[in-house]
N, C-alpha and C positions, 0 to 999 in steps of 0.2 A: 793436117792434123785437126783434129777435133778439139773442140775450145774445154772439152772436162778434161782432154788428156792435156792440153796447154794451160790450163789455167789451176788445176786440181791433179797433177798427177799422181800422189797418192793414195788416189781415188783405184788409179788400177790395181795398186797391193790388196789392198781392203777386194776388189771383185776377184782378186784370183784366191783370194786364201777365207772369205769370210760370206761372199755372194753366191758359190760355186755348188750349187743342187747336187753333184755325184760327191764334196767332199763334207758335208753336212756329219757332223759328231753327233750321233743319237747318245742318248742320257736317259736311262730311267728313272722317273717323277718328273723331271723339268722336259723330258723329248728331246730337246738340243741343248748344247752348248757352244762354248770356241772350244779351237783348236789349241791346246793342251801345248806346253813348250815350245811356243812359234818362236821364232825369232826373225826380225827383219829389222830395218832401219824405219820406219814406218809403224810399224806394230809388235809388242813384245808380249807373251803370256807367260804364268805359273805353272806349273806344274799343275794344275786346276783345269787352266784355264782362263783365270780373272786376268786384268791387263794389270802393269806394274804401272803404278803412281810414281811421281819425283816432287821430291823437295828436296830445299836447300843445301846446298855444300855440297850436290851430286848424291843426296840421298833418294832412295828408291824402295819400295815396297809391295807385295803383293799379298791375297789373303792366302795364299800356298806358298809364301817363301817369302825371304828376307820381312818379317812382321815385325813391326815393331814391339813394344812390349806394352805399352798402351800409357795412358787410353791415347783413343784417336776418336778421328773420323769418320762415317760412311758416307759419301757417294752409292746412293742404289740406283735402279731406273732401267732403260732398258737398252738405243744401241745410240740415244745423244748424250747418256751418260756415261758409256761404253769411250765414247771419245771418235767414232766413225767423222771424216773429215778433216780431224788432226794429223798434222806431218808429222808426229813422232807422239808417244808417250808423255816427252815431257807439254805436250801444248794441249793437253785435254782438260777436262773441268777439274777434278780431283788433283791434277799436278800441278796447276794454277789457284787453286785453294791452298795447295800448301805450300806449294814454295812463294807464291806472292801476295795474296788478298786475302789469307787468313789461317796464319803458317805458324799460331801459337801449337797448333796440338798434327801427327800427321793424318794426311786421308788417304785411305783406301778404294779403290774405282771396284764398284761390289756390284756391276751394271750387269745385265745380260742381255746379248744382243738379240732384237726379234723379240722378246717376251712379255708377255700381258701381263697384268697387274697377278692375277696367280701365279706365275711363273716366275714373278718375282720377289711374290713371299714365302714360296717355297723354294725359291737359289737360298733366301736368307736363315729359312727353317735349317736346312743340309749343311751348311756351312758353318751357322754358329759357333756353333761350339770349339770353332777354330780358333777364336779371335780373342782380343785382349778385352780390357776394360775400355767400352765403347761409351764417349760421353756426348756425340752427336749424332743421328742418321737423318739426311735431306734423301729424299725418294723424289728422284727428277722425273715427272712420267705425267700419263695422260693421253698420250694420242694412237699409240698402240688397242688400247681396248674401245676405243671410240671407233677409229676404222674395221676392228674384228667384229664388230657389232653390226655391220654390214652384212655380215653372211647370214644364212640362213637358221633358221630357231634347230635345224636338224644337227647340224655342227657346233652350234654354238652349247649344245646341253648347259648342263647346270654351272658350269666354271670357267665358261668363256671361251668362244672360238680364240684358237690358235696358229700361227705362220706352222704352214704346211699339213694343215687339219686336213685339206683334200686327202692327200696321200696317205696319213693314217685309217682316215675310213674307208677309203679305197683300197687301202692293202688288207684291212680286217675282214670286209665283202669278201674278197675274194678268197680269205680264207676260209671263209663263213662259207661260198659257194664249193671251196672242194669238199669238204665234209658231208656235206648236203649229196654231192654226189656220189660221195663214198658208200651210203648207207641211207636208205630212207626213213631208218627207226636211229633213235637213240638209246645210250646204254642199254636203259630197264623195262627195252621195246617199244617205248613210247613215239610217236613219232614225231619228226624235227620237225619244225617250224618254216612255216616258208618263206622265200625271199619276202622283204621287208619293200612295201613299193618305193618308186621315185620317193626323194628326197623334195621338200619345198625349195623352191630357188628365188622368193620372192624377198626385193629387200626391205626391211623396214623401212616406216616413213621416218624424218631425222627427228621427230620429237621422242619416238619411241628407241633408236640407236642413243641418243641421249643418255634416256633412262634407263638402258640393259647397261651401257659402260658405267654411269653412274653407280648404277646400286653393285654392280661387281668389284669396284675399285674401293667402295667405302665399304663394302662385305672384308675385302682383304685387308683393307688399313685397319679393322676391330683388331686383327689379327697380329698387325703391325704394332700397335699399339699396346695390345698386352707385353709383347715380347720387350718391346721397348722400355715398358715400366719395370719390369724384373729385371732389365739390365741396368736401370739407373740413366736412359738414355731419353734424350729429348728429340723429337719425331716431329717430322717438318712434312708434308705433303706441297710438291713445286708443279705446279701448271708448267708443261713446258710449251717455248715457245716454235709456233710454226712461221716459215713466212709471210702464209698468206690471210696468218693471225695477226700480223705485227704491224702489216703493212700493205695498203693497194697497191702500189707502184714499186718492185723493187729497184736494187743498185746496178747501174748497166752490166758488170758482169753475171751478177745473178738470172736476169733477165737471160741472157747467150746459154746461161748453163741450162736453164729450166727449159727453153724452149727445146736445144738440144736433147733433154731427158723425157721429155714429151713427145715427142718421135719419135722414142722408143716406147714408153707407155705413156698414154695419157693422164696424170696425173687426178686430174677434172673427173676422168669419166672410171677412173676407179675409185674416188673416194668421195665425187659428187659434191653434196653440199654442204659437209662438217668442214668442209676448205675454207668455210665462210669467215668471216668477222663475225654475223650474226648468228651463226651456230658456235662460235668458242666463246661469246658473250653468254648464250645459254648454257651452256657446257660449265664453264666458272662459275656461273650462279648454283649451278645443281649442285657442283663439287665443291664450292665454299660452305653451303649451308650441308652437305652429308658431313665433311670435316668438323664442324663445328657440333653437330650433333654427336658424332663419335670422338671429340675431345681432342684431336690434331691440328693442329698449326694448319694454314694455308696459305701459299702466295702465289699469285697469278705472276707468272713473270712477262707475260705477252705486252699488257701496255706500261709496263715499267723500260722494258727494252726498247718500246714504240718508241718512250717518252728520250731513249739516251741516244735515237739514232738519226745522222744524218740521210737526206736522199742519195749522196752518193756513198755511205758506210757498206763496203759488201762484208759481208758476215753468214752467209750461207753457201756450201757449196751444192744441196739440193735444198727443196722445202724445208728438211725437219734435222739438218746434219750442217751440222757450224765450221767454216774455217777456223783458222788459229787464231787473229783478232777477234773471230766470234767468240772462242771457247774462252779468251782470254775477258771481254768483255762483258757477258754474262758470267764468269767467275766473280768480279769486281760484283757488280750488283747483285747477285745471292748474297755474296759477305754483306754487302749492304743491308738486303731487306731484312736477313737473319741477324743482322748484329754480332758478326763474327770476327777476329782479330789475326 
C-alpha cells in the first residue's frame, strides 16, 4: 500500500469525486466548480456546491441550504479553505472556527476549489445575494495566483491564468480553426483572420511572477473591499501557509507523503522557485504593503504557524492541503491573529 493511501486515506475520495479531469462541473463566469449535492462520509456539498460547515450541538450549514439567519461568518479562499485533506466536514477550517476557536457567530466554508484570486471574487459577486447579515469575511489565499503566474503572458491575459486555461484555449482554437475552414470570408465578405502564431511558453523570472500575482490579488481585494463595506463586513486578507513556507525540514510522515507525490509530479520542477522561503518573504512584503494601500487587514500566517510547530508536528498531508490537527491548528491561531471569540 502506498503511504497517501495509509497514511491519508481520504485523500482518495477527494481524487475520485473532486481530482477527476472527465468529471470537472463547467460554470459559466467562474469555469468550474464542485460537485453540486455530493454526499460521502468524507465530503458533503449544497445544492450549489459550497461544502457544509459544522458547529456546535450537530449544527451544520451551507450557503445553499440549511443558512443560518445571520449574521455569520465567511471563510473564502480557494481548495485549503475548501477543506481538501480533512476526514470529514466537520475537521475543516470553517467547522473548526465555529464549533471550537471562535463559535460566537457561525461560518460559512464560501471556498472554491482550484480558483485564483478572480474566481474568487466573482464565486462571492454570484452568490451574495444569498446570504445573511455577514459581520466577518477572512479570504485564506495566495498561492493559487502566484503558481498561475507561471504560465505564459498568452494565457494569463488581463485576469489571471486559470486551472485548466490549456484546455479552454485549446478548445476555442479549435473552434476558431473550423470556421476558418468553413469559409474563407466572413459575414460582410471580409476575410477571416489568420491562425494566430505559437503562443510564448516562456516563464517569468520570479521577481516578475511576484508582481503579476501581486498586483491581481490586490486588483480583486479593491473589489472585495467595496463589497465588503456595503455589507457592513470587516475583510481580512490571510497569507496562506505552504510547507515549504513554514518550514526546511518537514515531519517524518510529511516527508513519505511528499516524496511519494513527487514521483508522480515533481513538485520542484512545476512550480520552481516561489517553493522558497525567500520567494514567500518577498511575496508577503508585496502583499502586506498592496493590502495596506487598498485598506485590508493582512496576516501572514506562515511564520506564526512556523513559530506554533514542533519538528515532529505532521500537519500536512501535501505541500498546501492540511490534515485534521492541521485544519484544527491553524483554526486556533487565525482566531488568535484576528481576535476572534
Amino acid at each position: 500500500m502506498s503511504h497517501r493511501a495509509d497514511l491519508t486515506p481520504q485523500m482518495l475520495q477527494y481524487a475520485e469525486k473532486f481530482d477527476d479531469r472527465g468529471d470537472i462541473r463547467w460554470m459559466p463566469y467562474l469555469m468550474y466548480f464542485h460537485a453540486a449535492g455530493h454526499r460521502s462520509e468524507v465530503v458533503n456539498t449544497d445544492r450549489l456546491g459550497f461544502r457544509f460547515s459544522h458547529g456546535p450541538e450537530g449544527s451544520a450549514a451551507g450557503v445553499g441550504e440549511q443558512l443560518p439567519d445571520g449574521p455569520v461568518r465567511l471563510l473564502a479562499g480557494s481548495s485549503t479553505a475548501f477543506g481538501i485533506g480533512a476526514s470529514s466536514d466537520r475537521h475543516t477550517l470553517p467547522s473548526y472556527l465555529w464549533s471550537r476557536h471562535a463559535p460566537s457567530l457561525p461560518w460559512l466554508n464560501f471556498a472554491g476549489r482550484s480558483h485564483n484570486s478572480t474566481q474568487e471574487m466573482l464565486l462571492f459577486s454570484l452568490y451574495r445575494h444569498l446570504l445573511p447579515q455577514v459581520d466577518e469575511i477572512v479570504l485564506f489565499s495566495g498561492f493559487n495566483s502566484l503558481g498561475l503566474s507561471r504560465l505564459p503572458e498568452s494565457v494569463r491575459g488581463d485576469s489571471g491564468a486559470f486551472f485548466n486555461c490549456n484546455d479552454f484555449y485549446g478548445q476555442m482554437e479549435e473552434l476558431r480553426a473550423k470556421n476558418r475552414k468553413s469559409s474563407g470570408f466572413g459575414l460582410f465578405g471580409s476575410r477571416k483572420n489568420a491562425a494566430p502564431a505559437p503562443a510564448d511558453t516562456a516563464v517569468p523570472e520570479l521577481s516578475e511572477q511576484i508582481d503579476l500575482a501581486t498586483e491581481l490579488t490586490v486588483r480583486n481585494l479593491d473589489n472585495w473591499r467595496l463589497l465588503a463595506q456595503g455589507m457592513g463586513a470587516k475583510l481580512t486578507f490571510v497569507m496562506q501557509p505552504l510547507a515549504t513556507w513554514v518550514r526546511e525540514e518537514p515531519a517524518p510522515e510529511e516527508k513519505l507523503l511528499f516524496q511519494e507525490l513527487d514521483a508522480i509530479s515533481d513538485f520542484g520542477a512545476v512550480y520552481g522557485d516561489i517553493s522558497s522561503m525567500e520567494a514567500q518573504a518577498a511575496y508577503a512584503k508585496e502583499l502586506r504593503a498592496g493590502c495596506e494601500r487598498s485598506g485590508v487587514n493582512f496576516v501572514d500566517l506562515n511564520p506564526v504557524l512556523a513559530d506554533a510547530l514542533g519538528p515532529k508536528d505532521w500537519i500536512f498531508v501535501d505541500r498546501i492541503h492540511f490534515t485534521d490537527e492541521g485544519h484544527n491548528l491553524v483554526a486556533g491561531l487565525l482566531a488568535q491573529q484576528l481576535g476572534l471569540s
